[in-house]
C-alpha positions in Angstrom: 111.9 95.0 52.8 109.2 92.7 53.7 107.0 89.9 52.0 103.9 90.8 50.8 101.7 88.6 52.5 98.9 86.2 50.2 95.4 87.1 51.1 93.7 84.3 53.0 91.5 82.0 50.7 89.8 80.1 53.2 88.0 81.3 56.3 87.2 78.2 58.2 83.4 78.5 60.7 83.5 77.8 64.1 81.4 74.7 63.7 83.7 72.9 60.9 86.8 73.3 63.2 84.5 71.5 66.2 83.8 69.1 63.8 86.7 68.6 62.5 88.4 68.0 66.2 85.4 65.9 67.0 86.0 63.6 64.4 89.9 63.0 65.2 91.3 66.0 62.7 94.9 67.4 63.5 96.9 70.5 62.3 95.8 73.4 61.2 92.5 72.8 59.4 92.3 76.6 57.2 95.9 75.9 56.3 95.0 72.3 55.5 92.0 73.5 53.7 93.3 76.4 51.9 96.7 74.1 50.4 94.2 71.8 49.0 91.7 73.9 47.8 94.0 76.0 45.8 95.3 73.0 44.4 91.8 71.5 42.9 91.1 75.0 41.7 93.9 75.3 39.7 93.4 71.3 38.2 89.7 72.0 37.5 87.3 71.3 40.5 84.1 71.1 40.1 81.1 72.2 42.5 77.2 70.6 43.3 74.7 72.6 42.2 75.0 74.6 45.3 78.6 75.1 44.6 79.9 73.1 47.5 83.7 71.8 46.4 84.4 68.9 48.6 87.8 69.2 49.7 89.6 66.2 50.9 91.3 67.2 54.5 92.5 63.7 56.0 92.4 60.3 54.6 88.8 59.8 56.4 87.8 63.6 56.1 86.7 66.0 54.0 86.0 69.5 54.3 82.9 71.5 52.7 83.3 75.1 50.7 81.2 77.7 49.5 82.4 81.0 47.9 81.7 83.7 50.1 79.8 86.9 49.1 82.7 88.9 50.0 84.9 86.8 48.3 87.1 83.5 48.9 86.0 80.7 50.5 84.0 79.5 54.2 84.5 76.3 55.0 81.3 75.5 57.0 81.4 71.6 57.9 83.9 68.8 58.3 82.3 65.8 57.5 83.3 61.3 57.5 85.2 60.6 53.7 81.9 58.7 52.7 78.9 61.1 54.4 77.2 62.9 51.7 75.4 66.0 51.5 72.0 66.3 52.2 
């Protein structure tokens, strides 16, 4: 019998995983990504007004989220701990 597998939460854009390599990120940055966002979902997250969650990927990096139209999440950038957003 086999597992059923868990839909993926996270897709993770081309240019956030470039960033994220660029700015010295190891490991797998949607696994990374998704573990930590489904954490601060379930304690209570909360968004800007463009409902970007900042998710915290390294102890100098964070990743930025959106909900996607079709549903879960796109990480889009990678960005330094204390950047903010424009």
């Amino acid at each position: 019998m086999s597992r059923k597998q868990r839909k993926k939460l996270v897709h993770v854009h081309d240019h956030a995983q470039e960033r994220y390599w660029a700015r010295g990120g190891r490991g797998n940055l949607r696994k990374i990504v998704e573990g930590k966002l489904r954490y601060l979902l379930k304690t209570g997250v909360s968004t800007t007004s463009d409902l970007i969650v900042e998710v915290p990927v390294a102890p100098h990096l964070k990743a930025l989220c959106t909900p996607k139209e079709t549903g879960g999440w796109l990480c889009f950038t990678v960005l330094e701990q204390d950047w903010h957003i424009a």
